[in-house]
C-alpha beads as a LAMMPS data file, in Angstrom:
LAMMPS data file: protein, C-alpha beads

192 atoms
191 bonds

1 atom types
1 bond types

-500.0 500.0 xlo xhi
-500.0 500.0 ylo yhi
-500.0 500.0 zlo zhi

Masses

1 110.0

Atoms # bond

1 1 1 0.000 0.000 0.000
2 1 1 2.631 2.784 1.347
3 1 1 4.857 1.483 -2.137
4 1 1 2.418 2.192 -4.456
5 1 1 1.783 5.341 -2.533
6 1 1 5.006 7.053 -2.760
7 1 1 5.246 6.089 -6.612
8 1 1 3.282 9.256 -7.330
9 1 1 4.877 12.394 -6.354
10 1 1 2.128 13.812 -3.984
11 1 1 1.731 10.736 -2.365
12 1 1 5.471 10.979 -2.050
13 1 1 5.961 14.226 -0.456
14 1 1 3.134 13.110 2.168
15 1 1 4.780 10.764 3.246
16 1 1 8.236 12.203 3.465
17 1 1 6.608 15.296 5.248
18 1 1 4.815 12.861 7.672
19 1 1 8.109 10.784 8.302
20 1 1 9.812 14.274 8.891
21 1 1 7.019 15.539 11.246
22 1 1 7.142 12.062 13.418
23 1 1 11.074 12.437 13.488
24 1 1 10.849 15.903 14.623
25 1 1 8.181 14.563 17.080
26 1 1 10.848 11.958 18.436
27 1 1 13.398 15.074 18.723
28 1 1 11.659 17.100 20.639
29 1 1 10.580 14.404 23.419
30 1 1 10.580 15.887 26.873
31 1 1 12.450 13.083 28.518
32 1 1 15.640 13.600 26.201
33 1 1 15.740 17.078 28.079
34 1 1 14.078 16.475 31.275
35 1 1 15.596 13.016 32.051
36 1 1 19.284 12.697 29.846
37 1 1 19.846 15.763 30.056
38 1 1 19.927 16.955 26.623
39 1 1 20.171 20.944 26.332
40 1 1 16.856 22.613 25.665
41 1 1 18.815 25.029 22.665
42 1 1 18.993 25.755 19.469
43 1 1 22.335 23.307 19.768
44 1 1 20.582 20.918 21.709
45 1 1 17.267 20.714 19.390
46 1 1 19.843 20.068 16.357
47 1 1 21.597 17.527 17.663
48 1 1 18.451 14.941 18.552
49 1 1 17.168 16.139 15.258
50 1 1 20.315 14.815 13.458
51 1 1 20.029 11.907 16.340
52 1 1 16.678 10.847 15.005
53 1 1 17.443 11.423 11.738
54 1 1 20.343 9.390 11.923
55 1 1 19.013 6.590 13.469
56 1 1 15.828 6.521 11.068
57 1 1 18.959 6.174 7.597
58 1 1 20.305 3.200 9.782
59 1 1 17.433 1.611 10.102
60 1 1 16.399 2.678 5.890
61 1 1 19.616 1.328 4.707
62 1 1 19.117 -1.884 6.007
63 1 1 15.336 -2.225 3.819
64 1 1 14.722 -2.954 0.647
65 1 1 13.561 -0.440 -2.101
66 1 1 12.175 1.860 -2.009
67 1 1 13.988 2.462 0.956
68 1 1 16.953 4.291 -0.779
69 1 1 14.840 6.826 -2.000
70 1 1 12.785 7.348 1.285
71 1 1 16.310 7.918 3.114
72 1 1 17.604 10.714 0.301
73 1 1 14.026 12.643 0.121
74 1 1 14.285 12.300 4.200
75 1 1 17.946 13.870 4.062
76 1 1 16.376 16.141 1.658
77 1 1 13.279 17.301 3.855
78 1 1 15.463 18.031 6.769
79 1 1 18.185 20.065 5.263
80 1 1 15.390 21.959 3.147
81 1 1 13.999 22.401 6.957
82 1 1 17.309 23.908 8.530
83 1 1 17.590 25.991 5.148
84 1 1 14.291 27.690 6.262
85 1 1 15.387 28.062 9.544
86 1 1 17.994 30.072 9.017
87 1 1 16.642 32.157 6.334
88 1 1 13.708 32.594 8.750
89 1 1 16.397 33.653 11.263
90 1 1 17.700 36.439 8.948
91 1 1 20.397 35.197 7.694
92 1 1 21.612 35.727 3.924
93 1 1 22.317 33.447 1.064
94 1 1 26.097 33.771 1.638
95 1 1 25.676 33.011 5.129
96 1 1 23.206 30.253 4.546
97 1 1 25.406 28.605 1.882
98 1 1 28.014 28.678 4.721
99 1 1 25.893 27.612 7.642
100 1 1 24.708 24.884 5.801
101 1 1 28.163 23.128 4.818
102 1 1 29.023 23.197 8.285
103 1 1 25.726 21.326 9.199
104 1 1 26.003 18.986 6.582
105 1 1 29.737 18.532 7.880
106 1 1 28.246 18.191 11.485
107 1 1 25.316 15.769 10.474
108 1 1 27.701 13.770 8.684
109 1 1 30.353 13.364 11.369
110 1 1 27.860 12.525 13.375
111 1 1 26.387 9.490 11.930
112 1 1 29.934 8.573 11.115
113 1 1 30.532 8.453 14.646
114 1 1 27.729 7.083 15.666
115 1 1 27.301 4.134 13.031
116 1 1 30.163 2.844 13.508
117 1 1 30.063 2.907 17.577
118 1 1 26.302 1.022 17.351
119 1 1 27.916 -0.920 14.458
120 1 1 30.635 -2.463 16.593
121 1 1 28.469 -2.432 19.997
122 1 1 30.422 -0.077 21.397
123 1 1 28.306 1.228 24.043
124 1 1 31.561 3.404 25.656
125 1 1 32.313 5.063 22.334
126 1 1 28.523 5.606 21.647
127 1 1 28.554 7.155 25.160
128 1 1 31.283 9.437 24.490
129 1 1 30.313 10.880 20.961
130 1 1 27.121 11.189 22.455
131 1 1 28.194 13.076 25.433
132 1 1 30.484 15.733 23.383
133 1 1 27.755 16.006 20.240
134 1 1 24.509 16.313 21.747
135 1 1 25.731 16.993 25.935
136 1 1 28.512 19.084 25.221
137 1 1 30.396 17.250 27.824
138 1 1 34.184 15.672 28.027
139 1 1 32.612 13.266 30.743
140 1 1 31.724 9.867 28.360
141 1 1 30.124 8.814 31.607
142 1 1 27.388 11.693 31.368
143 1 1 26.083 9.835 27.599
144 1 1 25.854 6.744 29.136
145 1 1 21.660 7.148 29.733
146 1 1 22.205 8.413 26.550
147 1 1 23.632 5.831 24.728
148 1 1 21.397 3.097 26.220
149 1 1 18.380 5.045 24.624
150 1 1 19.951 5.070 21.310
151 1 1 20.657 1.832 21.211
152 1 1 17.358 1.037 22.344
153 1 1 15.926 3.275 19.599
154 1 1 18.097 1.336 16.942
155 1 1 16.899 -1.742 17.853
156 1 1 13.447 -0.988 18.240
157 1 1 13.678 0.572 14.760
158 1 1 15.159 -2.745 13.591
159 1 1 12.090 -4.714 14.118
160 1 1 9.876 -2.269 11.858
161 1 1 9.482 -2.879 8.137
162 1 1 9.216 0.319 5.910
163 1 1 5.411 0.390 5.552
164 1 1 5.124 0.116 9.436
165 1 1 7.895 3.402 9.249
166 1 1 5.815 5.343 6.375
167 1 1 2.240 4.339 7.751
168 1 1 2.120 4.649 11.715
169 1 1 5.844 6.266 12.064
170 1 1 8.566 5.310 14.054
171 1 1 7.819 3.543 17.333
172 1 1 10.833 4.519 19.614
173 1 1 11.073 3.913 23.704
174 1 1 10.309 6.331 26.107
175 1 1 13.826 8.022 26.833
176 1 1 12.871 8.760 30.332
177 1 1 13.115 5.105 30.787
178 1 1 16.781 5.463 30.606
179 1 1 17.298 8.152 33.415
180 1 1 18.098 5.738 36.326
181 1 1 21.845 6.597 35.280
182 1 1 21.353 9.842 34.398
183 1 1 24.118 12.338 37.028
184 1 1 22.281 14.812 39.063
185 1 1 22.590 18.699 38.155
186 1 1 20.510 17.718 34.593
187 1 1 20.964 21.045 32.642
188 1 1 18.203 20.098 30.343
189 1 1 14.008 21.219 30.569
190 1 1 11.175 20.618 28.863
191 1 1 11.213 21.536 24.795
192 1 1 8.700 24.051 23.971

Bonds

1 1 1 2
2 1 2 3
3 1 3 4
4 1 4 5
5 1 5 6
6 1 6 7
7 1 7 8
8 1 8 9
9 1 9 10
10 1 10 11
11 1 11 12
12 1 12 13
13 1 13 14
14 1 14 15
15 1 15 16
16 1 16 17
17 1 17 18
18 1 18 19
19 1 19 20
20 1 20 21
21 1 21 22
22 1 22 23
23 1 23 24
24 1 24 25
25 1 25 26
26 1 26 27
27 1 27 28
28 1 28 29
29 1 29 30
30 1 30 31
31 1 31 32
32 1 32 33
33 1 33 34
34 1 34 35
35 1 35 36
36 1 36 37
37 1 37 38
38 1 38 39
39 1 39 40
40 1 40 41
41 1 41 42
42 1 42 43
43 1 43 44
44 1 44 45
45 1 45 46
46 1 46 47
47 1 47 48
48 1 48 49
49 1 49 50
50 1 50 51
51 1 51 52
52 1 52 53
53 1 53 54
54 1 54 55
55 1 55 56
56 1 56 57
57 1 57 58
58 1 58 59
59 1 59 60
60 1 60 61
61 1 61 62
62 1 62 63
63 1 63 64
64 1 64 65
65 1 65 66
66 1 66 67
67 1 67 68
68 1 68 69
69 1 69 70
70 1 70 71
71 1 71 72
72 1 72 73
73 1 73 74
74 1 74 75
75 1 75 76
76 1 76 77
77 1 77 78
78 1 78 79
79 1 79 80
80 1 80 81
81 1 81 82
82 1 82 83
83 1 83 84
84 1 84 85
85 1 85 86
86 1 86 87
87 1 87 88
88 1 88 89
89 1 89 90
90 1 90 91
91 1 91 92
92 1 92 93
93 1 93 94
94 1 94 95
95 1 95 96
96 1 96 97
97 1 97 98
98 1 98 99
99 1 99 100
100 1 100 101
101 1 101 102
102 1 102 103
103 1 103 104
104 1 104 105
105 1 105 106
106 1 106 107
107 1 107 108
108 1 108 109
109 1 109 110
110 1 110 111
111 1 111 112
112 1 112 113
113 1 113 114
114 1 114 115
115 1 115 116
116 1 116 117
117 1 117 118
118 1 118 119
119 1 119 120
120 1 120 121
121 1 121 122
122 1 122 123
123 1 123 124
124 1 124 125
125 1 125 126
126 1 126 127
127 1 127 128
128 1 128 129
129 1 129 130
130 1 130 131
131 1 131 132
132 1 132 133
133 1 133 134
134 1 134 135
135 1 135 136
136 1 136 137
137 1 137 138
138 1 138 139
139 1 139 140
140 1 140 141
141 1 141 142
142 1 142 143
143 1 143 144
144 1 144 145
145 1 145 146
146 1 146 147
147 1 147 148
148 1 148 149
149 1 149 150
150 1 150 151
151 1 151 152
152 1 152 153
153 1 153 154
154 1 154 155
155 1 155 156
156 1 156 157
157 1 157 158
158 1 158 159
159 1 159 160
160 1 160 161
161 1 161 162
162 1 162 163
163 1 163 164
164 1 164 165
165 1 165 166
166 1 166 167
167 1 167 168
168 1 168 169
169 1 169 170
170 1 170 171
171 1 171 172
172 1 172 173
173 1 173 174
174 1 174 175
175 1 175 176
176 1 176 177
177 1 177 178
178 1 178 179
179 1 179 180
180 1 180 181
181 1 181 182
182 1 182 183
183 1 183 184
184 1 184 185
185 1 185 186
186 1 186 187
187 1 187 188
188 1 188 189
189 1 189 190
190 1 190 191
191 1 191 192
């Protein structure tokens, strides 16, 4: 149903907006801020966002077609998102042109980093890049709640097929499940 769907191009950008919106949904969960002590900032909102984001190509690369095309129009939707962002901010085209490399450059070291930790089961690494990307923290300790809801969130992500992905959306745990190892003096709140 969701294949023959996102053949035409309406149906296509549906369901690419509605993957975004569910991703952006997942981003923005209170318990990320309240309970693992994500920042509630610009920074802080960028880095689940490219969290989720990443986390939802893992899990795309791994499906069959039209999977491939899902992930790029997914990369596509987001960037096209921060693009808006920051011409809704004020900033001009030479700055946005800028700006924009250095997310891409961001987004991309990021899943770097974290593919290959959740690749190799590296839970300590995961914590780490987790703790400096998204915590801004040297302490790999403080992205070990962190890194248990990621890898959570990967595997949960691993049981759904893509129609269960484009149709009812991502199904990811609750993150304030993870807090029992979460240090005190949480610098996160609520997201708006």
């Amino acid at each position: 149903m969701i294949r023959n769907l996102f053949r035409r191009d309406d149906g296509r950008r549906r369901v690419i907006e509605a993957l975004h919106v569910r991703i952006n949904a997942a981003a923005r969960q209170p318990g990320l801020y309240l309970d693992l002590g994500v920042p509630d900032s610009v920074e802080g909102r960028f880095e689940t966002l490219c969290l989720h984001v990443i986390l939802m190509l893992r899990r795309l690369r791994q499906l069959p077609a039209p999977a491939e095309e899902v992930a790029q129009d997914l990369v596509d939707s987001v960037f096209a998102q921060l693009d808006s962002s920051l011409r809704e901010l004020g900033v001009g085209d030479l700055g946005v042109a800028k700006r924009m490399k250095k997310l891409a450059q961001a987004f991309y070291g990021r899943a770097g980093a974290y593919d290959a930790a959740l690749d190799a089961g590296d839970r300590p690494a995961l914590a780490g890049a987790l703790a400096r990307n998204v915590l801004g923290r040297d302490d790999p300790d403080a992205g070990a709640p962190l890194a248990a809801y990621v890898a959570a969130a990967a595997e949960a992500l691993g049981r759904q097929d893509l129609d269960a992905l484009l149709g009812a959306g991502p199904v990811l745990p609750d993150p304030a499940a993870f807090a029992s190892t979460q240090p005190s003096g949480n610098p996160g709140r609520p997201p708006a």
